[in-house]
N, C-alpha and C positions, 0 to 999 in steps of 0.2 A: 462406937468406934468400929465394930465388926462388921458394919454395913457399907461402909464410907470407899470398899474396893471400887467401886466404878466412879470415883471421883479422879483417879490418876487417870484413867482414860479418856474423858472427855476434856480432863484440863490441856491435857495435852495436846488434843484437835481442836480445841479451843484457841492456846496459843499458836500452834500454825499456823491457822486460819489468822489469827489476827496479825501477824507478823506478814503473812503472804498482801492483807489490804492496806498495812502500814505501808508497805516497801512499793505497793502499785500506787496509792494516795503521792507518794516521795518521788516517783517516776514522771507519774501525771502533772504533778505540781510544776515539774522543772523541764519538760518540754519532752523527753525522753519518748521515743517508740515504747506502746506497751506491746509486750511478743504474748502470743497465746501458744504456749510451749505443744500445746495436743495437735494443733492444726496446724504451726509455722508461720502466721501470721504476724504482720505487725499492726498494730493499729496506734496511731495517731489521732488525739482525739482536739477538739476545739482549734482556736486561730493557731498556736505554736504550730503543731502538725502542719496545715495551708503554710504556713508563714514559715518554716526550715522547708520543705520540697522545694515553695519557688526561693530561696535563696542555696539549694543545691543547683537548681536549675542554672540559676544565674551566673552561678563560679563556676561548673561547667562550660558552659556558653565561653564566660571570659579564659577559663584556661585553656580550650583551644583555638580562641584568637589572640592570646601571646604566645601560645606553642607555635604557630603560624609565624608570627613575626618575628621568633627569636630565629626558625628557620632562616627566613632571608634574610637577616640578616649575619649570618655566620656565613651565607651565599657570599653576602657582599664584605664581609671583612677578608676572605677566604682573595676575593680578587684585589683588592685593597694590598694584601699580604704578597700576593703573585706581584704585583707592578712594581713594590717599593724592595722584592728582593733580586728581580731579574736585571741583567745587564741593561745597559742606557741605550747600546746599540738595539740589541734584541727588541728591545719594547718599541725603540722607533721606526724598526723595521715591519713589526705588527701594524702598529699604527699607520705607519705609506702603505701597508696590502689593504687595509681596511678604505682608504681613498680611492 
């Protein structure tokens, strides 16, 4: 039993180490960016990785062509709003300058 002191040391970088490949195997498994803490990288390994970039790609792409369309159309409610609060006279007077 007097020899056994280097046995708390290594069990211990033993469990790290295995806790640290559990926790990237759990990462890897379920689509997650692995991060390489020393360099700042992400890496992405097999189809998940390819397969979330272009479905980032893709809801980018669509969220600014609704951000786009919700524009004009708050444009067009905006005049919508103008016609249906202005006097009757006023707007038909726009209307004959417009002729």
């Amino acid at each position: 039993m007097q020899n056994m002191g280097w046995l708390v040391p290594v069990l211990i970088v033993g469990i790290v180490m295995g806790s640290h490949a559990f926790r990237t195997w759990v990462r890897a498994r379920h689509g997650y960016p692995l991060e390489d803490s020393r360099r700042g990288r992400n890496y992405s390994y097999g189809e998940a990785g390819l397969e979330s970039g272009r479905k980032i790609e893709l809801l980018s792409t669509e969220n600014e062509r609704l951000t786009s369309q919700i524009s004009r159309l708050e444009d067009r409610i905006a005049v919508l709003e103008r016609i249906a609060t202005d006097p009757a006279e006023r707007t038909a007077r726009e209307i004959d300058a417009l002729r």
